[in-house]
N, C-alpha and C positions, 0 to 999 in steps of 0.2 A: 427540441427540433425546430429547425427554420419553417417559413411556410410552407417554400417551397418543397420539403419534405413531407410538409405533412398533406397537401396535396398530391404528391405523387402517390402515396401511400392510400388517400382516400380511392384513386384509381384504382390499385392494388383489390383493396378488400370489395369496391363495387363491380370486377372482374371474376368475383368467386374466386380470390388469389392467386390467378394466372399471372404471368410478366413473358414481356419479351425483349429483345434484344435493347429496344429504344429505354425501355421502363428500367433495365438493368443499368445501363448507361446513365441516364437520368438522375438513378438512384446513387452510383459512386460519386457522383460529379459533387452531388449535395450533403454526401457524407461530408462534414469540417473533421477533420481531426487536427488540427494546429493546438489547441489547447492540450490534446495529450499527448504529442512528442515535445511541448513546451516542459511536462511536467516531468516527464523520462529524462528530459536532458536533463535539466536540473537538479534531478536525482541521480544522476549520473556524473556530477559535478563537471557541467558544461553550462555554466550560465552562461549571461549577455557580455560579461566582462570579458570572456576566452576570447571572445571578437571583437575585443577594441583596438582600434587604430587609429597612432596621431596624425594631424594634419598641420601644414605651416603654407603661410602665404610667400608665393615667391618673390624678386621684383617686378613682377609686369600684376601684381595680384590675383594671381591663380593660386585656387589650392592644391597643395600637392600633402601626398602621404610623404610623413616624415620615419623614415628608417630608421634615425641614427636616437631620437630622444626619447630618453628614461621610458620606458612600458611596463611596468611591472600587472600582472593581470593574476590578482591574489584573490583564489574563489573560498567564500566562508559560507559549508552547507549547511547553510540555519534550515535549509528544506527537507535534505537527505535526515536530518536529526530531528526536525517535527514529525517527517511522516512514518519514521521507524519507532517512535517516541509510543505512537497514536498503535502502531501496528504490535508493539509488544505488550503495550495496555490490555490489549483488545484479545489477542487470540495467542500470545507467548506460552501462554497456558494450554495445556490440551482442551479440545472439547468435551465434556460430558454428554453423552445423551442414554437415556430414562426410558424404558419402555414402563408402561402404564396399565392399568383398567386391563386387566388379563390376569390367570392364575400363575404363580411363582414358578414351573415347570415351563411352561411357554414364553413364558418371561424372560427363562434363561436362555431358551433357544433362541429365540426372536432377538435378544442384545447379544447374543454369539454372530449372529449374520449379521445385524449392524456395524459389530467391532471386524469382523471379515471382510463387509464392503468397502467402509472407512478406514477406521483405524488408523496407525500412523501417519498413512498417507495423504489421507486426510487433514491432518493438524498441517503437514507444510505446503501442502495446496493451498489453505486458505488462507496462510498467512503472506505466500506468492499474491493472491484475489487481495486481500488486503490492503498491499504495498500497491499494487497497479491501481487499486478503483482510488487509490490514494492521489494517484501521480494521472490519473486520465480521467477519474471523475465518476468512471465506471468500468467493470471487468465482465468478462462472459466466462462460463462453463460450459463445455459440451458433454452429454452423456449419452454412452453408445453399448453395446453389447458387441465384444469382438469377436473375430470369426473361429473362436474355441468356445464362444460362446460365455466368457467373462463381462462381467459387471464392470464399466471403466469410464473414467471421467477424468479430462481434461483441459487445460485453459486454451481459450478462444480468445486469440488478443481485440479488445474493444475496437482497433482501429481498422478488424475484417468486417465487422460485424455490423448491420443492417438489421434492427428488427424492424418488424407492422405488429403493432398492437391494435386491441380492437378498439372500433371506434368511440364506445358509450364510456369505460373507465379507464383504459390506456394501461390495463393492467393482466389481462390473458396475453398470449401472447400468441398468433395467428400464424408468422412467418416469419423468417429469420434469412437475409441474405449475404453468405458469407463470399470476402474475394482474398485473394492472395497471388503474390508474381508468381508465374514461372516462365522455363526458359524452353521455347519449342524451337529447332531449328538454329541455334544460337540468338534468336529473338525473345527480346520479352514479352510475356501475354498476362493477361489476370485471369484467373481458372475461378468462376464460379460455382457457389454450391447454393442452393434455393432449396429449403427446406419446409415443409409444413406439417400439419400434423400427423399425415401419413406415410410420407414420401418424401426425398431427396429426388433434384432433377439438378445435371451436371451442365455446365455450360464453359466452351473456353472461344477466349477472345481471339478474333483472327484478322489479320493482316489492316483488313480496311476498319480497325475499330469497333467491329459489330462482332455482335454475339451469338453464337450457334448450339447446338446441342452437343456434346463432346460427345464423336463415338467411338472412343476406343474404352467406355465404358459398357460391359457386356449387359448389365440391367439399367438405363436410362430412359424416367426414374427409377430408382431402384427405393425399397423398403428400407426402414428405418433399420432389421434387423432380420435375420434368418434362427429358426427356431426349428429342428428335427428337416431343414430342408423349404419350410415352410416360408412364404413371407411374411414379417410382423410389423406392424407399428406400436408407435408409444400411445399413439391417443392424442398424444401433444406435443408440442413443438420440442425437441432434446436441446433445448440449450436455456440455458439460466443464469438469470442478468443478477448482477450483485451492485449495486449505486454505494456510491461513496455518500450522499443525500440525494435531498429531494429536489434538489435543481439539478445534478449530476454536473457538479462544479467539484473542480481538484482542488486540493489543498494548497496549490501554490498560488493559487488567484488572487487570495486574501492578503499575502506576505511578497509577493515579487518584487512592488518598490520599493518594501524596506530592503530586500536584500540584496539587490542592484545598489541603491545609495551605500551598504554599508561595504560591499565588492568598490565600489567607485572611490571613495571615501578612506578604503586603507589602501587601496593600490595607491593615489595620491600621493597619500602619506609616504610611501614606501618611493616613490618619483623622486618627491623634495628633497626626501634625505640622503640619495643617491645622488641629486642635482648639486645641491645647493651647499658651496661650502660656507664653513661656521663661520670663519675669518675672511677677509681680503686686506693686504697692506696695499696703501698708497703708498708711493715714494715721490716726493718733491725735492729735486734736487742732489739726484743719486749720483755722483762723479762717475760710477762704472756705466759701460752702455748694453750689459749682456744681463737678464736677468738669474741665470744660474751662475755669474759672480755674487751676487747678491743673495742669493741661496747658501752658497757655499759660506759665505763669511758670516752668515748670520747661522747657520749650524756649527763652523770648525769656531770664529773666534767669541763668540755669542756679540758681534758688534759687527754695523755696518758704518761706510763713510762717504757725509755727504760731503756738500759746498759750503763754502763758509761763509753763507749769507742770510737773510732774516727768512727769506721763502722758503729754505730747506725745513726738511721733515719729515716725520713718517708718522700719517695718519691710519686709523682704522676701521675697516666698515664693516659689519658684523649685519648678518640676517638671521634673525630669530624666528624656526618655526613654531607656530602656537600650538605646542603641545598639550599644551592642558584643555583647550576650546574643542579641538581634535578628540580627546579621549572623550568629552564630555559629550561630542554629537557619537560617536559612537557605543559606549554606554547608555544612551538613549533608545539610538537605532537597535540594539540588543534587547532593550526592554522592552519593545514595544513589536517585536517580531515573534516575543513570546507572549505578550498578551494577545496581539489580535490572531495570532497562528495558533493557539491555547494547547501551549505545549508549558512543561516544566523546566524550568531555569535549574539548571543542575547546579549552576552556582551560587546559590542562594546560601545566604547562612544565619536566617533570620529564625531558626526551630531549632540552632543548637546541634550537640552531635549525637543524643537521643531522643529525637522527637517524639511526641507521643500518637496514638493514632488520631485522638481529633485534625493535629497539626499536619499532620500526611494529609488526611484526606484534603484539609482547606488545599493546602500545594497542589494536591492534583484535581480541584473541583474545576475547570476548566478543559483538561484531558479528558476528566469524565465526560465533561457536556458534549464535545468534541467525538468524542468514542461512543456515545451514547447515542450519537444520528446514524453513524453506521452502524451500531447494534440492533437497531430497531430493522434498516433495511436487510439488514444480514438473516435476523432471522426467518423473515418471509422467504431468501431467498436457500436459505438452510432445509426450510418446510419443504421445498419444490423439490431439489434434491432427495428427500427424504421420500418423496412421493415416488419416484425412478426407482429408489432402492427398494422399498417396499414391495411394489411392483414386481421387482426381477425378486425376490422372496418367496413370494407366493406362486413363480411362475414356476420358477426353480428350485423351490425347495420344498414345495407341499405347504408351505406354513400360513395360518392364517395372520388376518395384521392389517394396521392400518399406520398414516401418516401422524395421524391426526391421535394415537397409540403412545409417539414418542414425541419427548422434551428435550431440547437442545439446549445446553448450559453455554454460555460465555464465561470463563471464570477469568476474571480481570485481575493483570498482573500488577500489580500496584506495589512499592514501595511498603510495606506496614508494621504495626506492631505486634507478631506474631505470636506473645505473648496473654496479651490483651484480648487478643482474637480466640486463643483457646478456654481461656478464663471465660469468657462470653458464652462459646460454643455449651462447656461444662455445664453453667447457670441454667441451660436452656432446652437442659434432655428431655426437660416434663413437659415442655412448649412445640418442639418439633422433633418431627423423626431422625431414627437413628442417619436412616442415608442423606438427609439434607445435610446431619450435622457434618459426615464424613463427605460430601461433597464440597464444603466449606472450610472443609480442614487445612491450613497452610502448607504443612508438611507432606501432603498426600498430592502423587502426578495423574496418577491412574486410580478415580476413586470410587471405576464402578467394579474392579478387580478387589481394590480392598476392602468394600462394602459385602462382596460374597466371600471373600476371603474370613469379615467377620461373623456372619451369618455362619458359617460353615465350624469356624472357632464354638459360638455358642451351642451349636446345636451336639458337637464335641464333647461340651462340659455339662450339658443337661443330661446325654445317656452316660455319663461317668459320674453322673452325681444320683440321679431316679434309679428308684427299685427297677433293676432291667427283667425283673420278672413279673412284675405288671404291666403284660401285654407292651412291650414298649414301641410295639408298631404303629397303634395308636394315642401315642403319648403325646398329650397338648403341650410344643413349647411357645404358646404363644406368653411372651410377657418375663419367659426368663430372662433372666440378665447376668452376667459373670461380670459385673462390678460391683466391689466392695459385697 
């Protein structure tokens, strides 16, 4: 954030987080969002190149846009393919999440309402959060209780979004000011929403610019939520910031002028060879005066006829484009769009056509490092999430529980050797639990279904194997195993 933001902001928090019409204005004005619809374009294959236009000097030396020559405007989404690269690494895979430190019976209940609040929808919501904190540098979540009284969370585009953090670590989050068009009257306004940690207060924009309290809302402010009639808050602000890192820089910031040079660089190429032909004959001396005489006899008789003097002749002038200097700054510009973007070169064929898994990982030790900054930020922002859910759990389902209860897995999609990986797994039963090992398994989508799935298998095969007549109600299967 610029000063000027975080001045306004200081305003903010030392008003007991009140704002008014000027503070809200203030605050849009100093919203930048240029860097993330720089990044959405581009992920959207609309780079700089869609907007190129030639220019020619006339004779009085003015420039004028030239219409008529060669444009070819060729977009190569080296960014659309690092940042889907980065996002199928990351979260391709479903999440796992672990409830903890509790008895097996509550355990089950407790990860039955986790998989009810999340669950599938979850997995392509965050790989959405993913792609945008990708392409904007960061993304918001909203989460609401709706008015059938559901658990529900949805994306808040970064570019509505206005948070106040607090002033000591920049890391609670105090208030949140969302805007967005709409059309009153056939006119456009910005309808905002000012959020805090107990309240929403509505505001829409009117005529002269300034900001009023909208009332064609019947509770302004109104509560975060309604509960048997009741008004409710979360406690906390409902929205939850996901950063791409710790500067909340996109991923195309790093690679834009490679990939403008390598856009500029083949469209070029693509100009010359449309421009420029191979051959040109001179002709010194041609007896005919029409050049399609001279086409014609040099196609029908393969001979042309000049004068019968020492001048005539026909010379040739050939332009040669450098083809090979060409590909060579371009295999460059490719190489280095994936090093410094730290994505994988899919064209590579330096590991053969069985790589082993040391040689994958080296390939993708970059993606990693890369995926490994949003990892860390994700999961703090996965935690908060989980703090809502939890919440609406206990409110609504009787259940006890905490945040802090369950573990959120990334399971990274990586290219591997899933042979090697099971041979691993096997070696390693006497070292870690059964469900780590089935969390890790490559062959397994959903691996907290097939973890009870096993459980349920064993416990199957220990009352079909124990005397069922000693007392098998209390029969200890702690330690049985059905292998081997």
């Amino acid at each position: 954030m610029g000063g000027n933001m975080e001045a306004i902001q200081s305003r903010i928090r030392a008003n007991d987080m009140q704002i008014d019409s000027e503070i809200i204005n203030e605050l849009i004005s100093a919203h930048d969002t240029g860097a993330m619809s720089e990044g959405m374009r581009y992920y959207r294959s609309k780079s700089d190149i869609v907007d190129r236009k030639m220019y020619f000097y006339d004779n009085n030396g003015d420039k004028q846009q030239d219409d008529i020559k060669e444009n070819h405007k060729l977009v190569n989404n080296w960014h659309k393919l690092l940042v889907d690269q980065k996002v199928s690494y990351l979260v391709g895979k479903p999440m796992v999440f672990s409830v903890e430190n509790t008895d097996e019976s509550h355990k089950k209940a407790f990860s039955e309402k986790i998989e009810l609040l999340l669950g599938d929808e979850w997995d392509d919501t965050v790989a959405d959060i993913a792609t945008n904190a990708s392409n904007k540098g960061t993304e918001w979540l909203h989460v609401c209780i709706d008015k059938n009284g559901y658990f529900k969370y949805t994306i808040a585009p970064a570019e509505q979004i206005i948070p106040v953090y607090d002033s000591a670590t920049q890391q609670n989050l105090e208030g949140v000011l969302r805007f967005y068009p709409v059309e009153i009257d056939g006119a456009g306004r910005n309808r905002v929403e000012w959020w805090t940690r107990d309240n929403v207060t509505i505001y829409i924009e009117g005529g002269d610019g300034g900001f009023e309290l909208d009332n064609t809302e019947t509770d302004n402010p109104a509560p975060h939520y309604k509960r048997n009639n009741t008004a409710q808050g979360w406690g906390k602000v409902p929205f939850i910031e996901f950063p791409n890192n710790s500067f909340r820089t996109n991923d195309l910031e790093v690679t834009k002028s490679l990939i403008d040079e390598y856009d500029r660089s083949i469209s070029d190429f693509a100009n010359n060879n449309a421009e420029v032909q191979e051959t040109i004959l001179i002709l010194k001396g041609y007896e005919a005066t029409e050049l399609s005489s001279f086409k014609e006899n040099l196609r029908y008789f393969k001979t042309i006829k000049l004068r019968p003097d020492n001048h005539s002749g026909v010379d040739k002038l050939e332009f040669n484009i450098p083809y090979e200097s060409k590909r060579e700054l371009l295999d460059r510009l490719e190489e280095n769009i994936f090093i410094f973007g730290q994505g994988v070169n899919v064209k590579t064929d330096r590991f053969g056509n069985s790589p082993s898994g040391a040689s994958l990982e080296f390939l993708y030790t970059s993606l990693d490092l890369k995926a490994s900054m949003m990892e860390r930020k994700f999961r703090r922002s996965v935690k908060r999430l989980l703090w809502f859910a939890t919440k609406y759990i206990r409110m609504e389902f009787n259940l006890s529980g905490d945040n802090i209860d369950i573990k959120a897995f990334f399971r990274k999609n990586m290219v591997q050797n899933n042979k090697e990986i099971v041979d691993m797994l096997k070696d390693s039963r006497d070292m870690i639990s059964d469900e780590t090992i089935v969390s890790l398994y490559p062959l397994i989508e959903n691996t907290g279904h097939e973890y009870q799935k096993l459980l349920e298998q064993r416990k199957a095969y220990a009352r079909a194997t124990v005397d069922l007549a000693q007392n098998p109600d209390n029969i200890d299967l702690t330690g049985i195993d059905i292998h081997e």
